[in-house]
C-alpha positions as protocol buffer text, in pm:
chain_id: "A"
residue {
  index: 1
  type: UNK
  ca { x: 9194 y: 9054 z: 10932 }
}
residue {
  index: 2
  type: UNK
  ca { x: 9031 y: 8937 z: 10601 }
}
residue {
  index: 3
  type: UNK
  ca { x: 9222 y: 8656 z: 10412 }
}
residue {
  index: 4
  type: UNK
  ca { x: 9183 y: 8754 z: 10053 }
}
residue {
  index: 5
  type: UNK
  ca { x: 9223 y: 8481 z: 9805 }
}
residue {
  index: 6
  type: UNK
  ca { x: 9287 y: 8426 z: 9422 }
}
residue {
  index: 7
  type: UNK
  ca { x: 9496 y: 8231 z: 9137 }
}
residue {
  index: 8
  type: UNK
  ca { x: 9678 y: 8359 z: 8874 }
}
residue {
  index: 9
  type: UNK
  ca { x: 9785 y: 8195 z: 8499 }
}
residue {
  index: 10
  type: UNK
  ca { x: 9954 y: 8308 z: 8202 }
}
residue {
  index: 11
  type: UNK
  ca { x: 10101 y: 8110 z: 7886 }
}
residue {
  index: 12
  type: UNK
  ca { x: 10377 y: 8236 z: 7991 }
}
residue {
  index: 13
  type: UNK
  ca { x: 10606 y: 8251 z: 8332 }
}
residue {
  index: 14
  type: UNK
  ca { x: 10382 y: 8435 z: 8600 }
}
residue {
  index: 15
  type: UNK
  ca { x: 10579 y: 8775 z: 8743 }
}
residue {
  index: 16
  type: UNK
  ca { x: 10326 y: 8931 z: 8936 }
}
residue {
  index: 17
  type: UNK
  ca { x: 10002 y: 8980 z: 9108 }
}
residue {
  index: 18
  type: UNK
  ca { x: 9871 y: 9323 z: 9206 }
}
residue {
  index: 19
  type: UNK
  ca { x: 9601 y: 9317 z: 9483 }
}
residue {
  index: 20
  type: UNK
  ca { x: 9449 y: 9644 z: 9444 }
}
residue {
  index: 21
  type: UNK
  ca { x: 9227 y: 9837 z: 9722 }
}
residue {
  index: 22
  type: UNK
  ca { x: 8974 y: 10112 z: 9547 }
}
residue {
  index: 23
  type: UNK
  ca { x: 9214 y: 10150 z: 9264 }
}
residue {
  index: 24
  type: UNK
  ca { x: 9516 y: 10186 z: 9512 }
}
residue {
  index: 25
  type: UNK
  ca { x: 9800 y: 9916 z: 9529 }
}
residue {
  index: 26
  type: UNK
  ca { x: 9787 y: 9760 z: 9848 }
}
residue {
  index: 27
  type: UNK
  ca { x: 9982 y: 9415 z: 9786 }
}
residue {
  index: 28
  type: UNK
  ca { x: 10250 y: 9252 z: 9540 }
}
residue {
  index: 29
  type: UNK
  ca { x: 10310 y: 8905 z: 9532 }
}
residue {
  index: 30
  type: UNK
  ca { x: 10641 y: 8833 z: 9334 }
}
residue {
  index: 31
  type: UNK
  ca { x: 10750 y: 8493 z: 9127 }
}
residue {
  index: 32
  type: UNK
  ca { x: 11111 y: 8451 z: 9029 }
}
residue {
  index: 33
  type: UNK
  ca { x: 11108 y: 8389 z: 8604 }
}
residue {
  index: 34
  type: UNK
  ca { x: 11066 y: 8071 z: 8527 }
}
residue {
  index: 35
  type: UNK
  ca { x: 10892 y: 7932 z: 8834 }
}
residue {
  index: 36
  type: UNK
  ca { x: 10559 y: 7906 z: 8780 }
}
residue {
  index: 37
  type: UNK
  ca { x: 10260 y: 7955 z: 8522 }
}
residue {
  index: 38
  type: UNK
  ca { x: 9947 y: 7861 z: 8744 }
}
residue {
  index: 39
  type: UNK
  ca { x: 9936 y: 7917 z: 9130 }
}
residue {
  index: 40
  type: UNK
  ca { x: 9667 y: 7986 z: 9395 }
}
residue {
  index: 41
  type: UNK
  ca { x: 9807 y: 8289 z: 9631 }
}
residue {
  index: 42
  type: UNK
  ca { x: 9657 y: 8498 z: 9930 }
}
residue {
  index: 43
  type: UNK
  ca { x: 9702 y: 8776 z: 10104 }
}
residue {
  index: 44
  type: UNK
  ca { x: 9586 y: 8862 z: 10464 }
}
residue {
  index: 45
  type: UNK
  ca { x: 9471 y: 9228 z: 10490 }
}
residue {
  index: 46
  type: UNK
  ca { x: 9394 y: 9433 z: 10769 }
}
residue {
  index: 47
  type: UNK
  ca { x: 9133 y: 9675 z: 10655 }
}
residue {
  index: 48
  type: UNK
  ca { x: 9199 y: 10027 z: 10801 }
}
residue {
  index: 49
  type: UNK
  ca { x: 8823 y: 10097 z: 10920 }
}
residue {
  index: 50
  type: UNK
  ca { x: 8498 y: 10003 z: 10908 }
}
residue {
  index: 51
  type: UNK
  ca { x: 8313 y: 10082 z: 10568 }
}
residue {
  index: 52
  type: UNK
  ca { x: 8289 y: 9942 z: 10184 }
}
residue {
  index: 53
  type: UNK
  ca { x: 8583 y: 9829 z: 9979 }
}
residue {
  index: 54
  type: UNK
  ca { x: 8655 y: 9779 z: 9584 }
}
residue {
  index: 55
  type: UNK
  ca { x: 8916 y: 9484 z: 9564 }
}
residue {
  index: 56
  type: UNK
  ca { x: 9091 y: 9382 z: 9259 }
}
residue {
  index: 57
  type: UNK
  ca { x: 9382 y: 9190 z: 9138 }
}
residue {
  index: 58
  type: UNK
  ca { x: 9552 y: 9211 z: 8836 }
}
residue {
  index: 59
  type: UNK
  ca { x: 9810 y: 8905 z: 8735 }
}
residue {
  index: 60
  type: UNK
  ca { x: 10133 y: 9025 z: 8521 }
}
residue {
  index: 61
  type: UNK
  ca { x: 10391 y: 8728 z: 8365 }
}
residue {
  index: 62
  type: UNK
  ca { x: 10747 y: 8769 z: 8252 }
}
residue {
  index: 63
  type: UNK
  ca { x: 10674 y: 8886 z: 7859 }
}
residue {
  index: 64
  type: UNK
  ca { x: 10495 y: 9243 z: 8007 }
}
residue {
  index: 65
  type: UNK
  ca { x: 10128 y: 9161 z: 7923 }
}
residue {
  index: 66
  type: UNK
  ca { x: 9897 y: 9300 z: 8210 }
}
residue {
  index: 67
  type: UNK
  ca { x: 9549 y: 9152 z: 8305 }
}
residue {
  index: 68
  type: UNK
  ca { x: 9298 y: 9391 z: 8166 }
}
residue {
  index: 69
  type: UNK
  ca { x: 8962 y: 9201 z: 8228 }
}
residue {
  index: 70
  type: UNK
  ca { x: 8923 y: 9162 z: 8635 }
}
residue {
  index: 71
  type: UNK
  ca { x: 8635 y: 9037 z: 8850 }
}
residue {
  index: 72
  type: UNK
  ca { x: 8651 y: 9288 z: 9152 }
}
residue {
  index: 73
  type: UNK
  ca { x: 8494 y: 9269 z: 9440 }
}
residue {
  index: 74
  type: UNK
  ca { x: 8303 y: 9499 z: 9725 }
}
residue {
  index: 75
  type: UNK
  ca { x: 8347 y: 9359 z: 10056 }
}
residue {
  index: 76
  type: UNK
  ca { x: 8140 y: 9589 z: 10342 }
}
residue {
  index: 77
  type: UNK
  ca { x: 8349 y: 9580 z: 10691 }
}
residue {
  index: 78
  type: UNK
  ca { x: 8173 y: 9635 z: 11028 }
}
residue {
  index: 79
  type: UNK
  ca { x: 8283 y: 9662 z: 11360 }
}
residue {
  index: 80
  type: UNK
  ca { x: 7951 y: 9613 z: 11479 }
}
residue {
  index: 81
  type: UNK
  ca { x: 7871 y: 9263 z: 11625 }
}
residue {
  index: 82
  type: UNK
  ca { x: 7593 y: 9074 z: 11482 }
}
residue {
  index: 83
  type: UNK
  ca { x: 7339 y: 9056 z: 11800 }
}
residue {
  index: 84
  type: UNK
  ca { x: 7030 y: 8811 z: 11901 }
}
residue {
  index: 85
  type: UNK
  ca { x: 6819 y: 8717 z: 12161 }
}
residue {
  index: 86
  type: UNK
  ca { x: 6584 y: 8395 z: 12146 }
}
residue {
  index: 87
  type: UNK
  ca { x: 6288 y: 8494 z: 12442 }
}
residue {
  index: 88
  type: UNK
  ca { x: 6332 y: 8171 z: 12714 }
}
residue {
  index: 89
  type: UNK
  ca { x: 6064 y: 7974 z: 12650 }
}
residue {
  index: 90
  type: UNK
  ca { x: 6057 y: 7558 z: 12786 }
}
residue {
  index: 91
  type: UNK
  ca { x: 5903 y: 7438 z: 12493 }
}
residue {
  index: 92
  type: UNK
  ca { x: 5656 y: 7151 z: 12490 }
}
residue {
  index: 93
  type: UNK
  ca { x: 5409 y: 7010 z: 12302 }
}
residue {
  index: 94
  type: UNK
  ca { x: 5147 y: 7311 z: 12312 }
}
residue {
  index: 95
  type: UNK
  ca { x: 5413 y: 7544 z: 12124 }
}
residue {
  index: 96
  type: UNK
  ca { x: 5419 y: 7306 z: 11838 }
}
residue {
  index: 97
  type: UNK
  ca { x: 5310 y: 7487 z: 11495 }
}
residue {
  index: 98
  type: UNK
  ca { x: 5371 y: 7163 z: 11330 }
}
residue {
  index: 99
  type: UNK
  ca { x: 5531 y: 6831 z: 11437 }
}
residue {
  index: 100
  type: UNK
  ca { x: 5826 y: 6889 z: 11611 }
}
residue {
  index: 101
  type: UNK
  ca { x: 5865 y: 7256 z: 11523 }
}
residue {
  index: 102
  type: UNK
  ca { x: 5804 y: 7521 z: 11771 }
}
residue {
  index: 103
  type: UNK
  ca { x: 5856 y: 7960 z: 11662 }
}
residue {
  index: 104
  type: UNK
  ca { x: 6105 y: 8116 z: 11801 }
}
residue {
  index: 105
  type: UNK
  ca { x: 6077 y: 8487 z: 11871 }
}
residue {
  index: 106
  type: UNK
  ca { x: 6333 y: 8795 z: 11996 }
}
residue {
  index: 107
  type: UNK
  ca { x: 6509 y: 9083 z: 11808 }
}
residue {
  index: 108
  type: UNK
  ca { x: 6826 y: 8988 z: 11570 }
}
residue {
  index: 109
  type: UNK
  ca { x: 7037 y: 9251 z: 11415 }
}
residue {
  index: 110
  type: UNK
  ca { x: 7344 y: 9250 z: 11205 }
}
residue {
  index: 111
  type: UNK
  ca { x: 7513 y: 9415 z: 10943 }
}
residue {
  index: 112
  type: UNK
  ca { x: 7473 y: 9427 z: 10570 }
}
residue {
  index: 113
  type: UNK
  ca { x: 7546 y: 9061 z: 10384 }
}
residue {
  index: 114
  type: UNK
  ca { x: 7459 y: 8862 z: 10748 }
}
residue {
  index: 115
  type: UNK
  ca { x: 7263 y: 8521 z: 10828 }
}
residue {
  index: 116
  type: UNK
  ca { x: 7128 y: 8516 z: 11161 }
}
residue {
  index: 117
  type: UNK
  ca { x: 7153 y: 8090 z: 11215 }
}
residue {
  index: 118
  type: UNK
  ca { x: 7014 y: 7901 z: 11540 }
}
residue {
  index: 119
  type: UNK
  ca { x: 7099 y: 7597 z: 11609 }
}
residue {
  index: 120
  type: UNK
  ca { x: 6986 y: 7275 z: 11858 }
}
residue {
  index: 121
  type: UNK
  ca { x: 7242 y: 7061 z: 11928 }
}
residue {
  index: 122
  type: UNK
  ca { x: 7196 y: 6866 z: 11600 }
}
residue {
  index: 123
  type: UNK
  ca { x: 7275 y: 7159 z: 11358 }
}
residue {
  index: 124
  type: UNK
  ca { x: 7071 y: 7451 z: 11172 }
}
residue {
  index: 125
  type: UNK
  ca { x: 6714 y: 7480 z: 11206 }
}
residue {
  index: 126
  type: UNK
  ca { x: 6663 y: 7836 z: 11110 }
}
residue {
  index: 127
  type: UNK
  ca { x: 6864 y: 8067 z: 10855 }
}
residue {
  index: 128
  type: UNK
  ca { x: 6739 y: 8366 z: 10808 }
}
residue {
  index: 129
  type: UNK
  ca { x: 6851 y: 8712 z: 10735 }
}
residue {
  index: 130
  type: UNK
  ca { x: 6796 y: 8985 z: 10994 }
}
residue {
  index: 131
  type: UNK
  ca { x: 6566 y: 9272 z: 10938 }
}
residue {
  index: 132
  type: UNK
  ca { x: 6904 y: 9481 z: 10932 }
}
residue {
  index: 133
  type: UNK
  ca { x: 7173 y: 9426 z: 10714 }
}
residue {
  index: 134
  type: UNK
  ca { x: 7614 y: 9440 z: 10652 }
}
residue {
  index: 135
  type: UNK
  ca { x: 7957 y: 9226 z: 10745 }
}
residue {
  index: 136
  type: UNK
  ca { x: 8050 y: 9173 z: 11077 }
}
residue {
  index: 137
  type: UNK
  ca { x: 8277 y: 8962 z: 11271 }
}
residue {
  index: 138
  type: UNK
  ca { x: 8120 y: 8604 z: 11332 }
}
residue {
  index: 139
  type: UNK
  ca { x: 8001 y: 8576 z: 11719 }
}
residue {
  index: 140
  type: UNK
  ca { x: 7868 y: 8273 z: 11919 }
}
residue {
  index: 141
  type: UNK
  ca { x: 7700 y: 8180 z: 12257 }
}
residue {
  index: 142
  type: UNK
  ca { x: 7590 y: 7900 z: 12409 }
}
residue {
  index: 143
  type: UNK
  ca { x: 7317 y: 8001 z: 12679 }
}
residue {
  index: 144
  type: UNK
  ca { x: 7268 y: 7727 z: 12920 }
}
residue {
  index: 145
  type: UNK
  ca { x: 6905 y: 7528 z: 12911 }
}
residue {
  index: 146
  type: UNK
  ca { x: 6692 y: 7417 z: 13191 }
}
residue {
  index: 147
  type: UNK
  ca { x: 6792 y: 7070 z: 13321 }
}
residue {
  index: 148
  type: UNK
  ca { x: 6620 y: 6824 z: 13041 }
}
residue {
  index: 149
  type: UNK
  ca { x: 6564 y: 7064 z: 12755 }
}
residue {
  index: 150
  type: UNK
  ca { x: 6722 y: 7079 z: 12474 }
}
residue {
  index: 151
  type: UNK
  ca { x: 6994 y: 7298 z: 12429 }
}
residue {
  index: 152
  type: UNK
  ca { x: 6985 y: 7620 z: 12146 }
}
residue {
  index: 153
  type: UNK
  ca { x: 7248 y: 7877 z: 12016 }
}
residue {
  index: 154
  type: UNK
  ca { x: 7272 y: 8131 z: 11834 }
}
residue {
  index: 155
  type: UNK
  ca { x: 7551 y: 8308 z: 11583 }
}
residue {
  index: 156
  type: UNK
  ca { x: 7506 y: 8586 z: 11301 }
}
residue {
  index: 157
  type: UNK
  ca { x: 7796 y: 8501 z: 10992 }
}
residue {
  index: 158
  type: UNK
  ca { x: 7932 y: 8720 z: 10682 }
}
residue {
  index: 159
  type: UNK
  ca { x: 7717 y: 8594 z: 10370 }
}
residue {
  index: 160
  type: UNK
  ca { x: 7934 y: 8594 z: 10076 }
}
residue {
  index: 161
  type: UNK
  ca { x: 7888 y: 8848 z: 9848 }
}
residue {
  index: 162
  type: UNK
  ca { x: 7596 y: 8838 z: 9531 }
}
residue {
  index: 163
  type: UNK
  ca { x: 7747 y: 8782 z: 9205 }
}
């Protein structure tokens, strides 16, 4: 499920937005006249496969005008997990390429738009893209250290998309 997010104004009393899916209809979020003139909505969609989507929305108030200029959007879905593996290394001081920073080496792969991100216990110490690229679902591990090191993981998240 993708949550799918927007706002909407008009001079005049909102009616409608329509949530388009390449060029297709796919939601309608209603007002009652006279409710409201500015309002955040969302919509949680469900996207039928894996593969590349054109979303738009297009905001319609009570006196007929239509939305004609729209920012849309192309959102890539894969079912595909983002993947890595960090080689088990103890590190010490003779891995050091500079003060307290050792390299860490193993195969990453991931979908279009992805950030491969490992992490000590402290937060991010390395964002970087994988050699592969599109969206997939965010994934997480934990592997457990040897007694007195510190401890690493590992996770591969959607980037948003380039303007």
């Amino acid at each position: 499920m993708v949550t799918i997010e927007g706002a909407a104004s008009s001079h005049d009393y909102l009616k409608q937005v329509t949530i388009t899916v390449d060029g297709s209809p796919a939601q309608v979020i209603d007002w009652p006249a006279g409710v409201t003139r500015d309002t955040a909505w969302n919509w949680n969609w469900t996207p039928p496969a894996a593969g590349v989507y054109l979303l738009s929305a297009f905001a319609e108030d009570w006196s007929g005008r239509v939305q004609t200029d729209t920012t849309p959007i192309t959102l890539t879905v894969s079912t595909t997990p983002p993947a890595i593996a960090i080689d088990n290394v103890v590190f010490t001081e003779v891995n050091e390429i500079a003060s307290n920073q050792v390299r860490l080496k193993g195969p990453a792969s991931a979908a279009a738009a992805a950030v491969v991100a490992v992490e000590t216990g402290a937060g991010p110490v390395l964002c970087r893209p994988p050699s592969t690229a599109a969206a997939g679902p965010t994934t997480g591990s934990r592997p457990t250290a040897p007694t007195g090191s510190p401890t690493r993981s590992r996770r591969a998240s959607p980037m948003p998309p380039a303007r």
